[in-house]
DORO-14797 format. One record per residue: x, y, z of N, C-alpha, C, O in turn. Coordinates in steps of 0.1 Angstrom, whole numbers, plus 5000, padded with zeros to 4 digits. Example, Ala and Ser with C-alpha at 12.3 -4.5 7.8 and 13.67 -1.06 7.14 Angstrom:
// residues 2
513249435078512349555078513249675078514249675085512849785071513749895071512950005079513450115080
//
This chain:
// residues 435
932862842238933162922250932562862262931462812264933662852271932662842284932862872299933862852306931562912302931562992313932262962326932562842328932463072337932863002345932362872357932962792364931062902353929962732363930262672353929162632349931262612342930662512337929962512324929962402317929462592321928662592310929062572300930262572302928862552288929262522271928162612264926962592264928862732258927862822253927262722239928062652234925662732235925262712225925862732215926562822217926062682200925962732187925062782181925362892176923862722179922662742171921262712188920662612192921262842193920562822207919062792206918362742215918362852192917062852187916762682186915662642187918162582182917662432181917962362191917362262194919362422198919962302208919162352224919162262232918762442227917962502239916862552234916562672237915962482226915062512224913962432233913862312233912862542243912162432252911162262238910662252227911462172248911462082242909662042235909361952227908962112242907662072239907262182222906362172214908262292222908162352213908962272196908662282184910462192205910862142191910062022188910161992176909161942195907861852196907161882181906961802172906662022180906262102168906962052158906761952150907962142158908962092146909461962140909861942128909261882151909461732147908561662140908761572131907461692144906361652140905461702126904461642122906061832122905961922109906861812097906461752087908261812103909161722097909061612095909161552083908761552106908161412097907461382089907761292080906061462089905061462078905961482063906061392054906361602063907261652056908261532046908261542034908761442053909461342051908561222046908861172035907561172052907061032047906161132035905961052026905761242032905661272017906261292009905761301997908061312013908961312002909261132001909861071991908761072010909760902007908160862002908460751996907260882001906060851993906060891979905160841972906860981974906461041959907760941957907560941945908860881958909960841949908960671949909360631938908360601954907860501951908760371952908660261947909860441962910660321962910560221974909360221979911660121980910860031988910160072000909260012004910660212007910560242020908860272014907960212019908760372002907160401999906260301999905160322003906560161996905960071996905460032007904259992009906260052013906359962027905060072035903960052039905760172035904660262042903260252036902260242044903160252022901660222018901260062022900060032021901959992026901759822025900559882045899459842051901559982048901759972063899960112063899660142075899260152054898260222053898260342054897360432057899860362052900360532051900160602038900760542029899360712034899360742021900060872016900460902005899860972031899961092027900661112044900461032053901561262046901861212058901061282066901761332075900161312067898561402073898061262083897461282094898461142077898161032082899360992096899360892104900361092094901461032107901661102118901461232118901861062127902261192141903161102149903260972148903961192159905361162163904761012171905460912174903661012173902660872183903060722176903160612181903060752167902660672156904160622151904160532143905360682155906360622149906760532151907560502142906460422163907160292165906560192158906960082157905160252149904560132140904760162125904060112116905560222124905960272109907060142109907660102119907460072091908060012088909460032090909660152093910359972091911859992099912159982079911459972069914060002085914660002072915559972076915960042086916859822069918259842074919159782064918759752053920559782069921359802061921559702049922359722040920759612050920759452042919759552030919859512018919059642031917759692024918459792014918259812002919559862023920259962012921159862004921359891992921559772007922659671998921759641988921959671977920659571990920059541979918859631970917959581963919159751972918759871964920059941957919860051951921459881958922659951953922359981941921359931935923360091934923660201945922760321946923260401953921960341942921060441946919260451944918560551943918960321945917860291949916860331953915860301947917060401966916460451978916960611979916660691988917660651970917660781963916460881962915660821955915961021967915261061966914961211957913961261953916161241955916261361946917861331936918861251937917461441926918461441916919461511918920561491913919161631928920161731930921561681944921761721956922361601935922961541944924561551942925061481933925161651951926461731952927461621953928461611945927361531962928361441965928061271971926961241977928761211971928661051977929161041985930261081983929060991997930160902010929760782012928860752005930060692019930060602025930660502032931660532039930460372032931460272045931460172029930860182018932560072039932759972032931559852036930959842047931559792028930759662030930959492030932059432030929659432030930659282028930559222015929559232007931659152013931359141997932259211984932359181972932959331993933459391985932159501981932259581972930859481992929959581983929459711991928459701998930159841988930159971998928660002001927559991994928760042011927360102013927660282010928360352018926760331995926860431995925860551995924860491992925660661995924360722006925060891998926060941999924160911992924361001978923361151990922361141998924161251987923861381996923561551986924261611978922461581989922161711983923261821988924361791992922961921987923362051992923062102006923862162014921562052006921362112020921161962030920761972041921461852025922161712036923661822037923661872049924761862031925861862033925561982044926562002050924462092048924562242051923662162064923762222075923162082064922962052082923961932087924361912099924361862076925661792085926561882088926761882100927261982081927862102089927262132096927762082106926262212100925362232112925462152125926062192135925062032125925161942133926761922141926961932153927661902130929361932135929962022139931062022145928962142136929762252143929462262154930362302161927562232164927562212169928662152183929162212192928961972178929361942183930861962184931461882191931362042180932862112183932862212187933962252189931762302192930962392200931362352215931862392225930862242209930162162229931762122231932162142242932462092223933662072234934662182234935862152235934162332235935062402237935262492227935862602231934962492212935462522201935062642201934062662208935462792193935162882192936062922178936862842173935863062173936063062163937663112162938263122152937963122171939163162175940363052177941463082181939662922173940162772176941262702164940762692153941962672165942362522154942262392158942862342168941362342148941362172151942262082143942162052130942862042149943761952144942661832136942461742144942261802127941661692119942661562118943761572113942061432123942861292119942161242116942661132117941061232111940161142105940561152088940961242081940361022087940561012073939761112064938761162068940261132054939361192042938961082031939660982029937961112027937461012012935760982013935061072018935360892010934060832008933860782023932860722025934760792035934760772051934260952054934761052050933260922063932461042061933761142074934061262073934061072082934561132092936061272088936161382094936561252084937861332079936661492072936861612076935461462062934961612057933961622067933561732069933461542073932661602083933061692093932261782097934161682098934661722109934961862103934661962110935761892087936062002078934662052076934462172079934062012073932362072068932062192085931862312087932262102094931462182110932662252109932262362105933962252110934762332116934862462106935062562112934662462093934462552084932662652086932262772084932162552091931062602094930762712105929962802106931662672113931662732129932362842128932162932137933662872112934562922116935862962122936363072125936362812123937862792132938762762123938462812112939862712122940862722110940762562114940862522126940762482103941162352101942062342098942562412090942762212105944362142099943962042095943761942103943462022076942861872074944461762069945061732059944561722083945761602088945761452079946661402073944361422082943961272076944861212083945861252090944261102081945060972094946360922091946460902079947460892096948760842094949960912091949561012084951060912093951761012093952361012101953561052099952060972114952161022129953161122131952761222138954761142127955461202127955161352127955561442135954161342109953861512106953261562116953561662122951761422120950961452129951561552144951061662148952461492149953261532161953461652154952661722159954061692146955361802140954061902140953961972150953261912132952261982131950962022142949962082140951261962154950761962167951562062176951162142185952962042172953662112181953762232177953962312186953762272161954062382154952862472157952862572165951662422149949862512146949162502161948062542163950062442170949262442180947662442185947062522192947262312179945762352182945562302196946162222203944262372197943362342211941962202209941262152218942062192201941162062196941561902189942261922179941461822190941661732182940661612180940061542188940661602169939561502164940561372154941261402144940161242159940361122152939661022160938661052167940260852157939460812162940060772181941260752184939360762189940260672201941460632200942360682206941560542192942760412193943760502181944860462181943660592175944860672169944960802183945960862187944060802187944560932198945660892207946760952210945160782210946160682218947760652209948860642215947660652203948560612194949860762192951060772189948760832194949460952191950361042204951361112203949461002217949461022230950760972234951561032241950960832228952160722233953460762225954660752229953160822214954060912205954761002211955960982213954061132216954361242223954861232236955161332243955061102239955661052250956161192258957261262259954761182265954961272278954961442277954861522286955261472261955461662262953961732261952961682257954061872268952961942265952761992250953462032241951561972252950762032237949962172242950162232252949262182235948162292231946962282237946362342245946462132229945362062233944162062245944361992255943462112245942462102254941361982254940961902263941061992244940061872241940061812228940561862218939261682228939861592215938061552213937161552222937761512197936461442200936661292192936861252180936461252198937161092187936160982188935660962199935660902178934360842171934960762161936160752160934260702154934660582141934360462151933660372146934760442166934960342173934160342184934060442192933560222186933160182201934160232212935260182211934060312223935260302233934760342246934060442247935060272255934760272268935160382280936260422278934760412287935460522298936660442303937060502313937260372302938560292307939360352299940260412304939260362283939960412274939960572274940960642272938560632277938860812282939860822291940660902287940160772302940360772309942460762304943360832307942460672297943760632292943960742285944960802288943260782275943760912264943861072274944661162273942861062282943061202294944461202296945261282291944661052306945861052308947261112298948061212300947161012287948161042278948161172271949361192266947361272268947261382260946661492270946361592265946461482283946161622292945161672286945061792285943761552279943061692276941961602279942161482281940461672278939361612279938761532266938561552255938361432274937961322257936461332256935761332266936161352245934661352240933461242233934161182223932661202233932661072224931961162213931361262218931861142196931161182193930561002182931360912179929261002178928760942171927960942160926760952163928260922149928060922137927460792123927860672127926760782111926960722102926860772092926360892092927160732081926760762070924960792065924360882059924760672069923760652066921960742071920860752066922660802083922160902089922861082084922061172083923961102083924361192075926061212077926761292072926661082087928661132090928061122105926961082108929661182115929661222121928561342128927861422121928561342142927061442140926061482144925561592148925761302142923961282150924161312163923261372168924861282169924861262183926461322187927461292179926661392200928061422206928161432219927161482224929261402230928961472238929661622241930561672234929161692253929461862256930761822266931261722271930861912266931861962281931261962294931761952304929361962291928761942300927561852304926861852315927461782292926361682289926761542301925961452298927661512311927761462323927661322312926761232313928461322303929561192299928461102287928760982283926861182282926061082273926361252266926761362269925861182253925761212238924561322235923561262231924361472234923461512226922661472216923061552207921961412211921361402198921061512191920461602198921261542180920561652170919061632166918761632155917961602176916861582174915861662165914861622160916561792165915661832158915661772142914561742138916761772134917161652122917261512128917961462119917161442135917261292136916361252150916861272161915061192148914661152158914860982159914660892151915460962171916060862178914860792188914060852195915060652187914260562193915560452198916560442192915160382210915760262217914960182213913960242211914960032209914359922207914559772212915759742213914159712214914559602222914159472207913659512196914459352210914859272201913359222197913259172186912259242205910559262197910359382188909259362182910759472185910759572178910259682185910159802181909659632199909259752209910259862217911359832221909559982218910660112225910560022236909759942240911860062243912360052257912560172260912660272254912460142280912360282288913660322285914660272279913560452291915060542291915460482301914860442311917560482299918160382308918360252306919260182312917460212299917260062292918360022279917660042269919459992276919959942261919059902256918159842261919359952242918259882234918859902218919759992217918359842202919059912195919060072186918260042178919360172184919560252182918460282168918860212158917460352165916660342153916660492147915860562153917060532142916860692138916360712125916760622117915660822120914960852112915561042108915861132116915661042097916361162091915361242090914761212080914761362095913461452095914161512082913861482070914961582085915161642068916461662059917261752054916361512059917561472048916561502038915361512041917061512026916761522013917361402001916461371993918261352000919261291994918761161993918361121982918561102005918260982007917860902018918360792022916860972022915760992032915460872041915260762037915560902051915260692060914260722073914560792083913160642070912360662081912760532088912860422082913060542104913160392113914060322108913860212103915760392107916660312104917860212114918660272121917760112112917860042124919259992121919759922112919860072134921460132132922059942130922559882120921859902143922559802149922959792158923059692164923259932163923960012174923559962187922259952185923859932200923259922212923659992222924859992226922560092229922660262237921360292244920160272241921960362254920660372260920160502258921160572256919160572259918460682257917960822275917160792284918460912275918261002285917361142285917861202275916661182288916561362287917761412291918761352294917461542289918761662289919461652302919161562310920661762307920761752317920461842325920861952321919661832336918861932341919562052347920462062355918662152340919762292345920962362334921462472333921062282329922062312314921562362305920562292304921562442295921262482285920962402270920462452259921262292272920962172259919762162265919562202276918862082258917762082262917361972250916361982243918361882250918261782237918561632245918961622257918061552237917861382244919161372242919961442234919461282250920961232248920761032252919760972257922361002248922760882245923360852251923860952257923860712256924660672265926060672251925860722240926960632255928360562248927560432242926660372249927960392228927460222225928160122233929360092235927160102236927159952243927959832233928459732237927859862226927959692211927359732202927059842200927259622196926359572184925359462184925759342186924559482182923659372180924059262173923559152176925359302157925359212153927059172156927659082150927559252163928559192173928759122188929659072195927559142188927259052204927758902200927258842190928758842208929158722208928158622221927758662232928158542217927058392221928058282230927958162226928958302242929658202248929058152256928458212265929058002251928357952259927157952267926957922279926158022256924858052259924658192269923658232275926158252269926458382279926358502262926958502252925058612268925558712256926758802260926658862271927858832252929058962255928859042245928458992234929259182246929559292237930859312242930959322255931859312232932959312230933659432244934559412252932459562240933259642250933159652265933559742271932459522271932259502286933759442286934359482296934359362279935459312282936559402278937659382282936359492270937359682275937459712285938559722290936059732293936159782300936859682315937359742325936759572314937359452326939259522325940059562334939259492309940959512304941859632308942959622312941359712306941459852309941159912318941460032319940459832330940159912344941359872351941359942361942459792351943359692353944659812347944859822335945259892357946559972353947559882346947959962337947959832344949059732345949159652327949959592321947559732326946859672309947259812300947159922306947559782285947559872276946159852270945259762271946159982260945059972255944859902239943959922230945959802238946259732226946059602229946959552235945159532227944159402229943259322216942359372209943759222217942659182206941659072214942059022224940059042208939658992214939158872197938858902186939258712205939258632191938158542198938258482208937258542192935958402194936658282184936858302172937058192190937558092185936057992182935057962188936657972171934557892165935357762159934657692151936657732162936857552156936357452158936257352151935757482171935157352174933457462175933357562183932157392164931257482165930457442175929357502175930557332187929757272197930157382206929357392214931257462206931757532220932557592216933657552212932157702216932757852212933557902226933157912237934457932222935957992231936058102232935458152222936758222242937058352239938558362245938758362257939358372236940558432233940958572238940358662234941858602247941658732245943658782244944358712251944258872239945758882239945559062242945059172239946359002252946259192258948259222254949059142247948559352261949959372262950059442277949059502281950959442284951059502293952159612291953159602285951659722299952659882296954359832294955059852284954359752308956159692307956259532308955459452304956959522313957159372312956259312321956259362332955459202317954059142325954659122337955859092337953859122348953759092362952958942360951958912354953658852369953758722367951758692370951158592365951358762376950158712385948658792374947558762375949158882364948558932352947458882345946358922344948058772341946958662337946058582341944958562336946458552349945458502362944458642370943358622375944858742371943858792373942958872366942158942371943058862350942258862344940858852341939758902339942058722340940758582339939858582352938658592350940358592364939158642377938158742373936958712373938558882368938259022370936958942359935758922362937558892344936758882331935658802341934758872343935658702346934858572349933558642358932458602359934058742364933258822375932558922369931658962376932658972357931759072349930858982340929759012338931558842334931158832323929758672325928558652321930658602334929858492338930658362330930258242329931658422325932158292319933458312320933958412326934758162314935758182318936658232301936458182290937358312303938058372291939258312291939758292302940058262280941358222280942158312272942158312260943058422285944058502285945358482282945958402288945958542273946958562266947858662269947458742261949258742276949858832280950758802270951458702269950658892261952158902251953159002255952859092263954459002248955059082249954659232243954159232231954959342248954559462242954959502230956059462226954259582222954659582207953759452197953659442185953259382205952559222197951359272193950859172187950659352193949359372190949459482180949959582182948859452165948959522157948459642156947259642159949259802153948359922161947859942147948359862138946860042142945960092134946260222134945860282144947160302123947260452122945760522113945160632115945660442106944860462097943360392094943260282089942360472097941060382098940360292114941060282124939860262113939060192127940360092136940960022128940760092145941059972147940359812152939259782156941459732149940659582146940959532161942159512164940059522168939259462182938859312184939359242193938159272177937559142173937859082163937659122151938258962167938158842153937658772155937258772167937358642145937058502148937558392140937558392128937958312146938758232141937958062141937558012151937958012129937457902122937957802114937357702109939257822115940057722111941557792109941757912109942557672106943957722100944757792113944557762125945557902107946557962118945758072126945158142118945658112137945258212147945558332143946658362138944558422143944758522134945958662140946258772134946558592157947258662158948458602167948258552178949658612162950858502168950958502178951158612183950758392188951158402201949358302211948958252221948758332197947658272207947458102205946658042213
//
């Protein structure tokens, strides 16, 4: 619901406006709480904590968390598959795919699945949602946490779910125009997909929350356009609990809520020390009360910067910038660092650009790494397109990018699952015709 200044009524107002020095309490009950449940399973995190002179968690306070042992995703692969498992009582599995062919999978109690609902209904709260709502669901379903996450909150909240799953697009439309919802959730680059579908008719739609993907305000800005409704970022892993951790409101002024009171969030810089608020840094969160499979200081990869609330609003929770990158996506040209989505944002500030682009680090020659980039234009390219690209790219980035204008339709779209942004290419044929 929301009011007429603006406002986004609470869900659960006792956690999300709760004065902050009081949920301070709570966090810090929790944590204890947590490094004595990851202390009795004796697995590596317990180790590590005892290595680190943690014994009991009487020994920890919220002061104390940037010197507690980290945990990451190389740590859960080589504990597969349930390793780092903390309890027996475990309802269900999700997870991502991996490399290798080897999934990363993250085994969930009863009450992990009863605050990931919590957390999601939340944030479909914040964009408007009421119980009176239908959310159109496009997120996949399966062991991809995003398709039941979004079912878990929306059942939680009380709204009628349409679980869509990704691809279809046809039903998707047909079933948009029929059930009429006021919500929609997938990822960016299928919204878009869907937006370009609907070619131009009104829907229902008010607001969309779409995640799985990095995406830049160049691209909100494109899906506003195309679908008349307000775009939301929301951000999620598995590994932390889905979809969730973090969302933004209708009035969180464009960064991300965190669910702090279940997930305390740290920025870090490449010493392993916190960075100020406003600062990128990578993204480190700790599960206060997961049960399943508990992570103290887990170090996303993610790169985001960290804020207080917004003053005068009723959240009263830390929030997140949009990710910046990846740490282990940051490409290295020519001694120049890029995250993929500064050069979104160059592509897409540029009307004249679609939002179907691929970006290729050519690595054939390993003395001198290249960046590729193949955009499309709405209609047929404007002769001077390319060349000013390459200016706009060279003026953000510090280096020179070699641009590619294909014809429209050349860029392969993604109905189903993440779309593919980045490649790199190392030998043989270019991984995409035309470059």
């Amino acid at each position: 619901m929301i009011s007429d200044d603006g406002v986004v009524a609470l869900v659960e107002p006792d956690a999300e406006g709760v004065a902050p020095q009081l949920r301070v309490r709570v966090q810090e009950r929790r944590l204890r709480q947590l490094v004595d449940r990851v202390l009795a399973t004796g697995n590596l995190q317990a180790e590590r904590l005892r290595a680190a002179g943690v014994t009991s968690g009487m020994d920890v306070t919220l002061g104390d968390l940037s010197r507690l042992p980290t945990i990451n995703k190389a740590d859960i692969w080589d504990n597969y598959p349930f390793g780092l498992q903390a309890s027996r009582d475990i309802v269900c599995v999700h997870g991502s795919s991996g490399t290798g062919g080897r999934p990363t999978l993250i085994p969930y109690t009863a009450s992990d699945v009863e605050v990931w609902a919590r957390v999601m209904a939340r944030a479909l709260g914040g964009a408007g949602a009421t119980k009176a709502s239908t959310v159109h669901n496009g997120y996949g379903y399966g062991l991809f946490t995003g398709g039941l996450g979004v079912h878990h909150g929306g059942m939680w909240l009380g709204v009628t779910v349409i679980p869509v799953s990704g691809g279809m697009t046809e039903r998707q439309i047909r079933l948009i125009q029929d059930l009429k919802p006021d919500i929609l959730t997938c990822t960016p680059s299928y919204a878009i997909h869907l937006g370009e579908a609907l070619k131009g008719q009104e829907t229902s739609l008010k607001a969309g929350v779409f995640g799985a993907e990095p995406w830049t305000e160049q691209m909100r800005a494109q899906i506003e356009g195309l679908l008349g409704i307000r775009a939301l970022d929301i951000y999620g892993l598995s590994e932390i609990i889905g979809p969730g951790v973090a969302c933004e409101s209708l009035d969180s002024e464009g960064m991300l809520n965190v669910a702090e009171d279940h997930f305390l969030v740290e920025a870090i810089g490449p010493d392993g020390d916190p960075v100020p608020d406003g600062t990128p840094g990578e993204l480190v969160f700790t599960t206060l009360t997961k049960t399943g499979m508990p992570l103290i200081r887990y170090r996303t990869g993610d790169v985001a910067s960290l804020a207080g609330p917004v003053p005068g609003k009723p959240r009263t929770l830390r929030r997140m910038s949009k990710l910046k990158g990846r740490t282990d996506d940051m490409l290295v040209i020519r001694g120049v660092n890029v995250f993929p989505t500064e050069i979104e944002a160059v592509l897409l500030q540029d009307e004249r650009v679609s939002p179907h682009y691929l970006v290729v680090e050519d690595r054939r020659d390993p003395r001198r790494s290249e960046l590729r980039i193949a955009v499309e234009p709405f209609s047929e390219a404007d002769p001077g397109l390319q060349d000013d690209l390459v200016h706009a790219l060279r003026e953000r980035l510090g280096i020179t990018c070699m641009v590619k204008v294909l014809r429209p339709g050349s860029v392969p779209r993604t109905e189903v699952g993440k779309a593919r942004r980045l490649a790199r290419w190392t030998e043989g044929e270019p991984p995409l015709a035309g470059l």
